[in-house]
ROSE-48317 format. One record per residue: residue in three letters; x, y negated, z negated of N, C-alpha, C, O in turn. Coordinates in steps of 0.2 Angstrom, whole numbers, padded with zeros to 4 digits, always signed. Each point is the difference from the previous one (the first is absolute). Layout:
ALAXYZXYZXYZXYZ
...
//
This chain:
UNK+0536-0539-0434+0002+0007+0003+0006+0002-0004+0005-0004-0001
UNK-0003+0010-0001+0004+0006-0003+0005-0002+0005+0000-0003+0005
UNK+0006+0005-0009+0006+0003+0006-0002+0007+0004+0004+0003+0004
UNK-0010-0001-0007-0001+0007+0002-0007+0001+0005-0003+0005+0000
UNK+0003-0012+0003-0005-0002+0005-0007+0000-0005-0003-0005+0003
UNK-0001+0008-0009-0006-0001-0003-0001-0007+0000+0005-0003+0002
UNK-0011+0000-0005-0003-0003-0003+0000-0001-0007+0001+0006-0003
UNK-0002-0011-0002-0002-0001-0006-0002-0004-0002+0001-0005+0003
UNK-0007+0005-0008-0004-0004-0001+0004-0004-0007-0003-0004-0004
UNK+0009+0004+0004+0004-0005-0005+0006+0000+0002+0004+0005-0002
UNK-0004-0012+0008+0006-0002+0002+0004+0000-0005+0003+0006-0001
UNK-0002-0011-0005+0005+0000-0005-0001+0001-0005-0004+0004-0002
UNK+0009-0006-0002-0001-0001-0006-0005-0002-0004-0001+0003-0005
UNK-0002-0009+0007-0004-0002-0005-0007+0004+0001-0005+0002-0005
UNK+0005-0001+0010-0007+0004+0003-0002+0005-0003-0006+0001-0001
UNK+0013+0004-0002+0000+0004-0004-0002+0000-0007-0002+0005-0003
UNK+0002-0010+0000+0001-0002-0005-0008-0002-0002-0004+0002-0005
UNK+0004-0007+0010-0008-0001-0001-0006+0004+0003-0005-0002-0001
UNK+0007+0008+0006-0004+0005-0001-0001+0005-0004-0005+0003+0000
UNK+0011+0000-0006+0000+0002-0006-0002-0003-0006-0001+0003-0005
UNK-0002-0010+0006-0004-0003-0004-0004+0000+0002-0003+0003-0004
UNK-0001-0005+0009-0005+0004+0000-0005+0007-0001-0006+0002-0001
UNK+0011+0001+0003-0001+0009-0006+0000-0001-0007-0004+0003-0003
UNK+0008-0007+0001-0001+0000-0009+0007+0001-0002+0001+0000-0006
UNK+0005+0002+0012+0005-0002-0003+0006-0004+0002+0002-0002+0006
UNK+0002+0000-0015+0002-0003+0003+0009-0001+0000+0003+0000-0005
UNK-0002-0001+0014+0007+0002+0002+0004-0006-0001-0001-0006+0003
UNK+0008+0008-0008+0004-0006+0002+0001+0002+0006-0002+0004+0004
UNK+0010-0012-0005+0001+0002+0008+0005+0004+0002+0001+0001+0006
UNK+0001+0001-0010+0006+0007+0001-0003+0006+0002+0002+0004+0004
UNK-0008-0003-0007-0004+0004+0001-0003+0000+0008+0000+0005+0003
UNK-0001-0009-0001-0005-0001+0004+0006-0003+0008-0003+0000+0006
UNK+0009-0001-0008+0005+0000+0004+0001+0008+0004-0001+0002+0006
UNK+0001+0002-0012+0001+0008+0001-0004+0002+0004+0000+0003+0005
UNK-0006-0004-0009-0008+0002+0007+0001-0003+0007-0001+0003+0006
UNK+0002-0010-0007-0002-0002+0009+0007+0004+0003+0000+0000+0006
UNK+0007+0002-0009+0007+0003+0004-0005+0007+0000-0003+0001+0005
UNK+0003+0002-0008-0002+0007+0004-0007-0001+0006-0002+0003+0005
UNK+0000-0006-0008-0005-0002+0007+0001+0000+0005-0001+0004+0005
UNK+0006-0011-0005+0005-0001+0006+0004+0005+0005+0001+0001+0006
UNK+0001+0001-0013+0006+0004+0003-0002+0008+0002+0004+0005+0001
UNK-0011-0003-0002-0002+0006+0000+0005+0005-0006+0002+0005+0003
UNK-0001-0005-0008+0006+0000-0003-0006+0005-0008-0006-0003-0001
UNK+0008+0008-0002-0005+0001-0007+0004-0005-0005+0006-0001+0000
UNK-0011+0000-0005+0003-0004-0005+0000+0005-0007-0005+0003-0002
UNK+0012-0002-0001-0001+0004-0007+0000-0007-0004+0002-0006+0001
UNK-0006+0008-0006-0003-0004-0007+0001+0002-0005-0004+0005-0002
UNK+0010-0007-0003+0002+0004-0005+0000-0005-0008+0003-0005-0001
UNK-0007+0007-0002+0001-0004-0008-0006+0004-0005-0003+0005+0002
UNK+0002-0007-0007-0001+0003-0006-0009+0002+0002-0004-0003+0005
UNK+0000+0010-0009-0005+0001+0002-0007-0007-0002-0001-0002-0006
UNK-0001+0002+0009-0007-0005-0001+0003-0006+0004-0005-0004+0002
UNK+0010+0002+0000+0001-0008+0004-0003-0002+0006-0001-0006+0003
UNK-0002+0011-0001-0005-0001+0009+0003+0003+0003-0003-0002+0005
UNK+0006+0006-0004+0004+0003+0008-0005+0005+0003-0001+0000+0006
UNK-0002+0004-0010-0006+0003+0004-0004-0006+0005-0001+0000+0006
UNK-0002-0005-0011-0005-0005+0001+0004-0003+0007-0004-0002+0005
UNK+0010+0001-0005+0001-0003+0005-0001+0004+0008-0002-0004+0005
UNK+0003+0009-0004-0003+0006+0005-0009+0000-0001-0003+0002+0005
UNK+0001-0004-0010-0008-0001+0002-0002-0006+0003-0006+0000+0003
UNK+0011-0005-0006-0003-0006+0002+0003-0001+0008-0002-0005+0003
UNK+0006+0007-0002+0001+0000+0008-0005+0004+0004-0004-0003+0004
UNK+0003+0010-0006-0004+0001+0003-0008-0004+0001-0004+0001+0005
UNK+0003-0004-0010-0007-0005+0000+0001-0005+0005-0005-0001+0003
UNK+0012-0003-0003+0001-0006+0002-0001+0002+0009-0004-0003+0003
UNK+0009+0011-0001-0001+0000+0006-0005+0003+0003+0001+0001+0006
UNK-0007+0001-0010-0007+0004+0000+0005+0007+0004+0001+0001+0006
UNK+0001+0001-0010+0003+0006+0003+0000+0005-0006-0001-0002-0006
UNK+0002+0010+0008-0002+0005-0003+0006+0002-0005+0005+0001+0003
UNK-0008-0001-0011+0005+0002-0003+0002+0007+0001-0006+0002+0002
UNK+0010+0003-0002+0003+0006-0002+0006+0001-0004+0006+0001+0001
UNK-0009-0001-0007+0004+0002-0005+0004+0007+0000-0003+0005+0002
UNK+0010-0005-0005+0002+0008-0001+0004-0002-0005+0005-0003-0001
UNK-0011+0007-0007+0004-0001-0005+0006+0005-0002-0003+0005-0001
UNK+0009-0005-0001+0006+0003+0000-0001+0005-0007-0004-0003-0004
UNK+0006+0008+0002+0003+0005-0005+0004+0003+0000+0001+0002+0006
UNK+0003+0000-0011+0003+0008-0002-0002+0004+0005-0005+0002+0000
UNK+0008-0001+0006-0002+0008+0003-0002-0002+0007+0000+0004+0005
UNK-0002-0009-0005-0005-0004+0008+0004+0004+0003+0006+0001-0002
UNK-0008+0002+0007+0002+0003+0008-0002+0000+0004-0006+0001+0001
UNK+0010-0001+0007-0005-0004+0006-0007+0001+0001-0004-0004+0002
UNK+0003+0013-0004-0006+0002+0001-0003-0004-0003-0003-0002+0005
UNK+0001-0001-0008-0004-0005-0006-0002-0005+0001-0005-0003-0001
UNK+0014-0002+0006-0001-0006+0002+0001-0001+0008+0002-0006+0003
UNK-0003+0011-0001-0001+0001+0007-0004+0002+0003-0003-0004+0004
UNK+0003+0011-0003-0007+0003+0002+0001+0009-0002+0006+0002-0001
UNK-0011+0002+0001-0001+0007-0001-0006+0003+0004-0006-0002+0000
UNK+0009+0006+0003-0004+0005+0004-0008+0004-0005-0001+0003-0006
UNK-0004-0004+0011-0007+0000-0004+0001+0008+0000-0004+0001+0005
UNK+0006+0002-0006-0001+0008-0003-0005+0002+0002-0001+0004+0004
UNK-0005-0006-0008-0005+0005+0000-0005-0002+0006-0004+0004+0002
UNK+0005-0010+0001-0003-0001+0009+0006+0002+0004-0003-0002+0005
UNK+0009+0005-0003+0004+0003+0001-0004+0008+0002-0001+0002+0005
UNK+0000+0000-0012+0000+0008-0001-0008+0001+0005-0002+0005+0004
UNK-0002-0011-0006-0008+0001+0002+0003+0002+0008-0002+0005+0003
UNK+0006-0011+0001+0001+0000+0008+0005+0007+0002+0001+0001+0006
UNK+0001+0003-0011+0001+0006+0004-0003+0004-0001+0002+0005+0002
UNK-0007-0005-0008-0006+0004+0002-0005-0001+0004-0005+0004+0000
UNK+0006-0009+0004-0006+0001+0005+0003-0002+0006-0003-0001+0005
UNK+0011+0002-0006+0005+0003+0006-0002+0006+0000-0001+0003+0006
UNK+0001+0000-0011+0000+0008+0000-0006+0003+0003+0000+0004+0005
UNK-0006-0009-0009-0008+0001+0005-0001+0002+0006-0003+0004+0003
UNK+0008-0008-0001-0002-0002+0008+0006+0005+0003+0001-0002+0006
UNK+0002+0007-0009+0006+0003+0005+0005-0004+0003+0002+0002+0006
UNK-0001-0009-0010+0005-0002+0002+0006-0001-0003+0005-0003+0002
UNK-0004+0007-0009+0003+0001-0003+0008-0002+0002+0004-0005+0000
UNK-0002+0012+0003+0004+0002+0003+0005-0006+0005+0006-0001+0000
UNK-0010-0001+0002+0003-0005+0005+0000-0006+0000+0002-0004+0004
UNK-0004+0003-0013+0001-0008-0001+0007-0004-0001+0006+0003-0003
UNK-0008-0010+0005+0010-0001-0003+0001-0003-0006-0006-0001-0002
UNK+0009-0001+0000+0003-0003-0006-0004-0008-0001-0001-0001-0006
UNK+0000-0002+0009-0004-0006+0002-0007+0001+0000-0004-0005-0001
UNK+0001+0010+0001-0006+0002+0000-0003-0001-0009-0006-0001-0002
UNK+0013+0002+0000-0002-0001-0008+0003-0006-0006-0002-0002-0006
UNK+0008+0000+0011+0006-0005-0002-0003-0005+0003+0005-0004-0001
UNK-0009+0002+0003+0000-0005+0004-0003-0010-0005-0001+0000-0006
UNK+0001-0004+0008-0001-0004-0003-0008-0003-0002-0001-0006-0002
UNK-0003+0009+0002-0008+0003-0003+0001+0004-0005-0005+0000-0005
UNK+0011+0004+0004-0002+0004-0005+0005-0004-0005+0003+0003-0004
UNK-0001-0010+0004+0005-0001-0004-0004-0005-0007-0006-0003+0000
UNK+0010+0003-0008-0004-0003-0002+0003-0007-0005+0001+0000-0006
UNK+0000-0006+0010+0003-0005+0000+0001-0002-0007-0006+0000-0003
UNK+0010-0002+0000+0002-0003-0006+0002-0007+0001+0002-0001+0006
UNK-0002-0004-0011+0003-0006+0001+0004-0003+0004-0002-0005+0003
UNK+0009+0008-0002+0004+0000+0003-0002-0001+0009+0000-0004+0004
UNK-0001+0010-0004-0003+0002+0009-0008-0001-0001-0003+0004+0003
UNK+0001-0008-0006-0008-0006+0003+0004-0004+0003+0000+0000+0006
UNK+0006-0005-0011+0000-0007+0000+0004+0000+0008+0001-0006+0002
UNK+0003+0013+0001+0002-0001+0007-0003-0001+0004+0000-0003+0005
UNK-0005+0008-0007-0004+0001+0006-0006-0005+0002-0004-0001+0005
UNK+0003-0003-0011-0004-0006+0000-0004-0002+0007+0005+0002+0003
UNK-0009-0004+0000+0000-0003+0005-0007-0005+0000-0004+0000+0004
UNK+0006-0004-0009-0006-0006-0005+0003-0004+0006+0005+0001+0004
UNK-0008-0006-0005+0002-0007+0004+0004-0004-0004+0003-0005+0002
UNK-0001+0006-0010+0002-0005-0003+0007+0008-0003-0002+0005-0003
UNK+0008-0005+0004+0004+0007-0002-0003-0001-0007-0001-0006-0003
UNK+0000+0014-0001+0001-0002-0007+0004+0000-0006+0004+0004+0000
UNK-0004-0009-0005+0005+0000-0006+0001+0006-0002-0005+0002-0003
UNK+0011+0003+0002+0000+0005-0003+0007-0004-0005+0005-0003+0001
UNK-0011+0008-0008+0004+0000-0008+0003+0006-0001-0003+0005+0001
UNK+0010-0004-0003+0001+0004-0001+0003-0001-0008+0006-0002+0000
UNK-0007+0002-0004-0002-0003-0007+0002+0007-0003-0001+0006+0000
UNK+0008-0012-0004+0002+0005-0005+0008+0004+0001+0003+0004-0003
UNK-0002-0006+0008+0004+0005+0003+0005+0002-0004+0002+0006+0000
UNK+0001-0010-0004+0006+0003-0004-0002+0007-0004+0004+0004-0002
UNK-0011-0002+0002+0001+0005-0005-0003+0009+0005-0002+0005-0002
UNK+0004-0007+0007+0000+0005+0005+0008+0002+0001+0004-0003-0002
UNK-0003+0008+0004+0006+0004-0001+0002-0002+0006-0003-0002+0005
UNK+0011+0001-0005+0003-0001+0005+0002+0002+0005+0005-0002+0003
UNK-0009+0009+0001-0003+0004+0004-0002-0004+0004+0002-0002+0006
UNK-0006-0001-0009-0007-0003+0004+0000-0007+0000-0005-0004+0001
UNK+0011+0001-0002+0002-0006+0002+0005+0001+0008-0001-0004+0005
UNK+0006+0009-0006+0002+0001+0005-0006+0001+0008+0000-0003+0005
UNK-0004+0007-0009-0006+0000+0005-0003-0007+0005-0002+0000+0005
UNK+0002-0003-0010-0004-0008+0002+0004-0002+0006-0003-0002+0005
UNK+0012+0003-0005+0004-0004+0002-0004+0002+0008+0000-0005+0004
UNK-0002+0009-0003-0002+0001+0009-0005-0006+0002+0000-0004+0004
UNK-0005+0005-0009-0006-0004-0002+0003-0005+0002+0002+0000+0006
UNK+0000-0005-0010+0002-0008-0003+0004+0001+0006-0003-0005+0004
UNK+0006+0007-0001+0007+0001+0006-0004-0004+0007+0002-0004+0004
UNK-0008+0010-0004-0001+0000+0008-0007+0001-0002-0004+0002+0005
UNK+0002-0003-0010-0009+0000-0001-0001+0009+0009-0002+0002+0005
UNK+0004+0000-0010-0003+0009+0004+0004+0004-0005+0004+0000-0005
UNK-0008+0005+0008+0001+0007-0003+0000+0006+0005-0002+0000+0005
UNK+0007+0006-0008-0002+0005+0004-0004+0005-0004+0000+0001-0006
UNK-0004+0001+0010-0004+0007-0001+0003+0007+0004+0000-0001+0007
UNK+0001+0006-0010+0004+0004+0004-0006+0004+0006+0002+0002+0006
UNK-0009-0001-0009-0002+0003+0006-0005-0006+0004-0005+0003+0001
UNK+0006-0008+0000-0002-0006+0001+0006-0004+0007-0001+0001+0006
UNK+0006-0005-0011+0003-0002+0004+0000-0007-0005-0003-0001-0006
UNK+0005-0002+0008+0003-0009-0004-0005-0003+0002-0002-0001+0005
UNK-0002-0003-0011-0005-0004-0001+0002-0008+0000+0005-0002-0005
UNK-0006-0002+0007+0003-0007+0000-0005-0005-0001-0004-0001+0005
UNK+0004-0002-0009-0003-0005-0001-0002-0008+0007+0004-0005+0001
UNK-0010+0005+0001+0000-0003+0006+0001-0009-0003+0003-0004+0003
UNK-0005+0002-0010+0001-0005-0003+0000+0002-0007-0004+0003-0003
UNK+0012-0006+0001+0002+0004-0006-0006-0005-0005-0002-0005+0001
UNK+0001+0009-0008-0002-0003-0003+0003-0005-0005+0006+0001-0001
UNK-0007-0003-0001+0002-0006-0007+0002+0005-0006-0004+0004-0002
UNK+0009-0004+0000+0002+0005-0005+0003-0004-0006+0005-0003+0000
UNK-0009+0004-0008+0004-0003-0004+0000+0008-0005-0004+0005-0001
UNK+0010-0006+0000+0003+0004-0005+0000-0001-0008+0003-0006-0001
UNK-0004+0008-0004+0001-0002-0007+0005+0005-0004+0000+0006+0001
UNK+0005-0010-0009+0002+0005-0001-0001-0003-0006-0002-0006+0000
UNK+0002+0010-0007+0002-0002-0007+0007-0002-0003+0002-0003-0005
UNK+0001+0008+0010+0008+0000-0003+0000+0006-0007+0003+0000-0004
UNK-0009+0005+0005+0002+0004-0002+0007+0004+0000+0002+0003-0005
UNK+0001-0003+0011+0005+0001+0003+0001-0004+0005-0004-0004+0002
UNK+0011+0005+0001+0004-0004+0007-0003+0002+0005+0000+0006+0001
UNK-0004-0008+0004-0002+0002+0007+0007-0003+0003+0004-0004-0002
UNK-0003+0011+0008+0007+0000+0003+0001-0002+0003-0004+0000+0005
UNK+0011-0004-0004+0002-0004+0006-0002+0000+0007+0001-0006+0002
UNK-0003+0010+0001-0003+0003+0009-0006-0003-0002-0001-0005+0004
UNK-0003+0007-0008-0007-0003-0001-0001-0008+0001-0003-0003+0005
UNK+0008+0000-0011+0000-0008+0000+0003-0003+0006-0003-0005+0002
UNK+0007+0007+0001+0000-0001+0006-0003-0002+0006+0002-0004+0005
UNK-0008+0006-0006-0004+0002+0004-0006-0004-0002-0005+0002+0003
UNK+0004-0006-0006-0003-0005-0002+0001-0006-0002+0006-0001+0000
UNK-0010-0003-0001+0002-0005-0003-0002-0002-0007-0005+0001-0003
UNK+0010-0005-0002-0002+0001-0008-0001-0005-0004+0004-0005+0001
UNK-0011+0006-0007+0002-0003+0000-0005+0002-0009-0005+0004-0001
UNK+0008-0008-0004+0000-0001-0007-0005-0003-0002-0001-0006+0001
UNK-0006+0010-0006-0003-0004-0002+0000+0000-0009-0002+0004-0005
UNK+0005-0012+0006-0002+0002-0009-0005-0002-0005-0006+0001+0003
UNK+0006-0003-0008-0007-0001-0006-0001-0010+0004+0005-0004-0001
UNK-0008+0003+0003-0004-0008-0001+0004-0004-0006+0002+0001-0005
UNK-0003-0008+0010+0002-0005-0007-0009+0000-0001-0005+0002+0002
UNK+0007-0006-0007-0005-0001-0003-0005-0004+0002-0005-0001-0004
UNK+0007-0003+0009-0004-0006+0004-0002+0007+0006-0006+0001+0001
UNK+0010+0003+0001-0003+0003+0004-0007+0006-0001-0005+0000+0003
UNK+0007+0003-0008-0004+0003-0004-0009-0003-0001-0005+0003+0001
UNK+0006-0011-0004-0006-0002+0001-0002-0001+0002-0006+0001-0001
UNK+0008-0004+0009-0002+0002+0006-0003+0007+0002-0006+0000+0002
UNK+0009+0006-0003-0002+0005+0001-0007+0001-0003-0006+0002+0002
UNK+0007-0003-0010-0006+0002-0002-0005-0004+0003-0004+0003+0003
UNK+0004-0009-0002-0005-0004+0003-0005+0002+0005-0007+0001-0001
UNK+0013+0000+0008-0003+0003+0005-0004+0006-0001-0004+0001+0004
UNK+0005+0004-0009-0002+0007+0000-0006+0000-0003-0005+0002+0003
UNK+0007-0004-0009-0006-0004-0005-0003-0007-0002+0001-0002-0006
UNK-0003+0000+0010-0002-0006+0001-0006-0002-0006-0002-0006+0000
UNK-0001+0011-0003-0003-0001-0007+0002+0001-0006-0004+0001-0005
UNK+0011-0001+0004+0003-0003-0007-0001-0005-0002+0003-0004+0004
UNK-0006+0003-0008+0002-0006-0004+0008-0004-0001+0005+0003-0003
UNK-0004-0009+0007+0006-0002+0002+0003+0000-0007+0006+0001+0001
UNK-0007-0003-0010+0004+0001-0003+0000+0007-0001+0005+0002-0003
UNK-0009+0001+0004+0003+0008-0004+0005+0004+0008+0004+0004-0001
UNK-0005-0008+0008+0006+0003+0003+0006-0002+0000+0004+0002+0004
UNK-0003-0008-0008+0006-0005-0003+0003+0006-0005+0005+0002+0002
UNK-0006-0002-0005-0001+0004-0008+0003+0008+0003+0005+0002-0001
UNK-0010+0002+0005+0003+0007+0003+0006+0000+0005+0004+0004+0001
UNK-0003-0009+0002+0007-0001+0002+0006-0001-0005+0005+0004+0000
UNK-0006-0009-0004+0007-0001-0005+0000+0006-0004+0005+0002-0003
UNK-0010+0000+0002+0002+0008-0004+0003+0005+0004+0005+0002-0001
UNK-0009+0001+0006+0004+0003+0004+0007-0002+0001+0004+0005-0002
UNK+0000-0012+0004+0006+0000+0002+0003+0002-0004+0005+0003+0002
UNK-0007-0007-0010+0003+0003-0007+0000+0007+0000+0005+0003-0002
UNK-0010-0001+0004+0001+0008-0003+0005+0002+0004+0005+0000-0003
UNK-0004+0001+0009+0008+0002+0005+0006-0002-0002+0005+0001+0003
UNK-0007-0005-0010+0008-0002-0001+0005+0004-0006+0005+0000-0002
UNK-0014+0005-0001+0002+0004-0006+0003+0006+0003+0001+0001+0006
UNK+0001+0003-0013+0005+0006+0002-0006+0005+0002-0001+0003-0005
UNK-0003-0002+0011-0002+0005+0001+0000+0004+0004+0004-0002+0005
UNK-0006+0010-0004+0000+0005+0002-0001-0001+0007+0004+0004+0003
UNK-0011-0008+0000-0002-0003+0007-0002-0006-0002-0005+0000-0004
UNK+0007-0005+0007-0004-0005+0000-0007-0001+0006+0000+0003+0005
UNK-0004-0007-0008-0006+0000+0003+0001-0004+0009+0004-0005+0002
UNK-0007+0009+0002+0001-0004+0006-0004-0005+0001-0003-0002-0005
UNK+0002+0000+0010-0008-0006+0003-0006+0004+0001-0005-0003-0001
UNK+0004+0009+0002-0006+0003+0001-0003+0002-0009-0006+0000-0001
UNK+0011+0001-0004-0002-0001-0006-0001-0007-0001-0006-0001+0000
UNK+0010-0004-0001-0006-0006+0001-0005-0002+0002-0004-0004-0003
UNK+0003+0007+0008-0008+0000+0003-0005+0004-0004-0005-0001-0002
UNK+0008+0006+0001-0004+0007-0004-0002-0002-0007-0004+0002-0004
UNK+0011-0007+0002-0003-0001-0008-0005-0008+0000-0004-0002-0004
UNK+0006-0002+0009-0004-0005+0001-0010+0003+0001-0005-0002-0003
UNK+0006+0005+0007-0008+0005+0001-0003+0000-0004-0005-0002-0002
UNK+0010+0007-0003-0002+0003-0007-0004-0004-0006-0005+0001-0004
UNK+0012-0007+0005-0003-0006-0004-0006-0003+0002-0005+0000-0004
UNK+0005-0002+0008-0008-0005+0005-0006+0007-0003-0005-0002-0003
UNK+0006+0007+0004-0005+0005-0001-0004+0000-0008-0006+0002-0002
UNK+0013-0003-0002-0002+0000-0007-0002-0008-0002-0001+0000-0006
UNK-0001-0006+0009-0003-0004+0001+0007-0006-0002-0001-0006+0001
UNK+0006+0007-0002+0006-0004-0003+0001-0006+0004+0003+0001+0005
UNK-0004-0007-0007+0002-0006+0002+0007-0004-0001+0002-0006+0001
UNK+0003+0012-0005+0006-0001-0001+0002+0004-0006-0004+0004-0004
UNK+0013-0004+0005+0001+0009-0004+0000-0001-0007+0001-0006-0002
UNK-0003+0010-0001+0000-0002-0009+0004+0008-0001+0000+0004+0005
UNK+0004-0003-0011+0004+0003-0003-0004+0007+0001+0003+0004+0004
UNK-0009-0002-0007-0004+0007-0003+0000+0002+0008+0003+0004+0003
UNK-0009-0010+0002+0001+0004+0006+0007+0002+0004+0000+0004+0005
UNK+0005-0007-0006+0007+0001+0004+0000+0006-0003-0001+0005+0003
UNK+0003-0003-0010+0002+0007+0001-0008+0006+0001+0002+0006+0000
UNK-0006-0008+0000-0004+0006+0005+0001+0001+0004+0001+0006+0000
UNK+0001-0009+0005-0001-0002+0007+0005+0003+0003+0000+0001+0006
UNK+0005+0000-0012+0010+0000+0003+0001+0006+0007+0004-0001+0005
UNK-0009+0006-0007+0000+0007+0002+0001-0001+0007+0004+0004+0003
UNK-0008-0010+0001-0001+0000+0006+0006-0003+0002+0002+0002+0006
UNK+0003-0007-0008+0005-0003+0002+0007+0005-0002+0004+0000+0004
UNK-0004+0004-0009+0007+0006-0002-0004+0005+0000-0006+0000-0003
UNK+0010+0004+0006-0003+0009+0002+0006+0002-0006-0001-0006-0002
UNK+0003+0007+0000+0005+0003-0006-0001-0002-0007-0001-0006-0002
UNK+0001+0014-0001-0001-0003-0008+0004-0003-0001-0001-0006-0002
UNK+0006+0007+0002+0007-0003-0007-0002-0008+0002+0001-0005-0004
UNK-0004+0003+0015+0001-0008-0002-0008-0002-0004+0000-0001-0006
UNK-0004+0002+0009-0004+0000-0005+0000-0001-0010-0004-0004-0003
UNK+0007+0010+0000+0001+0000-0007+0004-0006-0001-0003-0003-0004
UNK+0008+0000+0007+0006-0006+0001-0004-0006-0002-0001-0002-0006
UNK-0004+0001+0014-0002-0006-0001-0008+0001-0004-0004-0005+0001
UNK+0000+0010-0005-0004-0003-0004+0003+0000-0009-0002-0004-0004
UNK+0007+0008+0003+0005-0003-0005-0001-0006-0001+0000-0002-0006
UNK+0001-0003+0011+0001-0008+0000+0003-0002+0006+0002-0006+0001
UNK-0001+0009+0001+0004-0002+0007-0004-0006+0005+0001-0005+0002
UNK-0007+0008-0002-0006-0002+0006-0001-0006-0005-0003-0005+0003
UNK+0003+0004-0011-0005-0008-0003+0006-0005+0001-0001-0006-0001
UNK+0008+0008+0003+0006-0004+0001-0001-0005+0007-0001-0006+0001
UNK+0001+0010+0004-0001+0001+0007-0006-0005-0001+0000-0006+0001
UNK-0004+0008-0003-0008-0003+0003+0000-0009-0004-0003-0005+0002
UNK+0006+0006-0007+0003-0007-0004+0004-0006+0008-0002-0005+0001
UNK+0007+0010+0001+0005-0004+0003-0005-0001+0008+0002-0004+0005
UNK-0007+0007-0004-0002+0001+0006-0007-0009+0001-0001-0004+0004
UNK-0002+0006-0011-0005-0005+0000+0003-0006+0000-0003-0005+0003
UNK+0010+0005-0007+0001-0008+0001+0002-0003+0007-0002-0005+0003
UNK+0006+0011-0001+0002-0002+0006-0006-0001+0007+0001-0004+0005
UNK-0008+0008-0005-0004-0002+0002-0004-0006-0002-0003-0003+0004
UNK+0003+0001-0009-0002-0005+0000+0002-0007+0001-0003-0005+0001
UNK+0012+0005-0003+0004-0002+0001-0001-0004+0009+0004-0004+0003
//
């Protein structure tokens, strides 16, 4: 039992952990300490580190583990409530007082006749309150740092008191708040009122015992030396001077890549083909087919085989 009277289906920690495994990921225990405390504590969890490390994944695999409904709301330049809240349907709106007008009732309708909550047209934000699943759903609010600080202030009602006001409505409240995981890049600073209000917590690049764990779980038809072999290069490659280094989800993408081109382990000509899919930027790219990448893939095989 919650301190907040709920139910969960992962008393602890461990439970968490190995409910994440069996989804296909896999949570240290830092990680997985943060999940079962905002559970507990009905509390949103912000999840801040580099792009590709899991933090989406971690909001989908909760929503898997607690058979409950994802609602994502992904963040941009410009988001505004209407967007991530809800917006009046206009043109069924217009339809109901034309056939207020029909009916000569024009004149004497009221403001509710048209404002009312039938004509409303819900966005991520006001689903995941008004939810009334048996299981509250996980809402993602992903990305946040790159939404304007408008609409950070916005949330603080949200995350505050899970409600909202609507002015021709009245205050919406959440009868069982949802699970809320927040993501950021660190594009920029999310502000202090916000973190606050959350619980936090840092995800960074895998070692490299964990990593092959991940690929394992994910893809379980690598060839065990060629995902020895895409580990140690990946870690190597995060350690050059680049522009982005590759996350986990590029590991996975370029291990795929590989198995597809039938490879039983990396050789020199196919590494730099293949680069494209682990560095999104020329200049890293141009770097490591220079020679950079026959360095790396030298120091990576020994050490897998090693």
């Amino acid at each position: 039992m919650t301190s907040k009277g709920r139910m969960t289906r992962l008393p602890d920690i461990d439970a968490v952990q190995a409910a994440f495994a069996r989804e296909g990921y896999v949570a240290d225990r830092d990680l997985a300490t943060s999940v079962f405390l905002a559970l507990a504590l009905g509390r949103p969890l912000l999840l801040e580190g580099e792009a590709g490390v899991g933090k989406t994944e971690v909001a989908r695999t909760l929503s898997a583990v607690l058979g409950a409904e994802l609602i994502r709301l992904q963040c941009y330049e410009g988001l505004d409530a209407s967007t991530a809240l809800y917006e009046w349907d206009y043109p069924r709106q217009m339809l109901e007082i034309r056939l207020l007008e029909a009916r000569g009732e024009a004149r004497s309708a009221a403001t509710r006749d048209i404002f009312g909550a039938e004509f409303l047209i819900r966005r991520p934000l006001l689903r995941a309150l008004e939810s009334r699943a048996s299981e509250p759903p996980v809402l993602l609010i992903d990305e946040v740092d790159r939404a304007d600080e408008e609409f950070e202030a916005f949330l603080l009602e949200i995350l505050s008191d899970f409600a909202v006001s609507i002015p021709e409505i009245g205050t919406i409240r959440a009868d069982r708040p949802p699970r809320v995981i927040l993501t950021s890049n660190r594009t920029r600073e999310v502000h202090d009122a916000l973190k606050r209000r959350c619980l936090y917590h840092w995800i960074d690049y895998p070692t490299p015992e964990r990593e092959l764990a991940i690929l394992r779980a994910r893809l379980p038809h690598v060839p065990e030396t060629l995902a020895r072999e895409i580990v140690e290069f990946v870690q190597r490659l995060r350690r050059a001077d680049l522009t982005k280094s590759p996350g986990v989800a590029e590991t996975l993408d370029w291990a795929a890549a590989l198995v597809a081109l039938g490879a039983g382990q990396l050789d020199a000509a196919q590494v730099e083909r293949t680069l494209g899919v682990l560095l999104k930027y020329q200049e890293d790219l141009g770097g490591m087919r220079a020679g950079g990448a026959r360095g790396i893939l030298e120091e990576a095989r020994a050490t897998a085989r090693g």
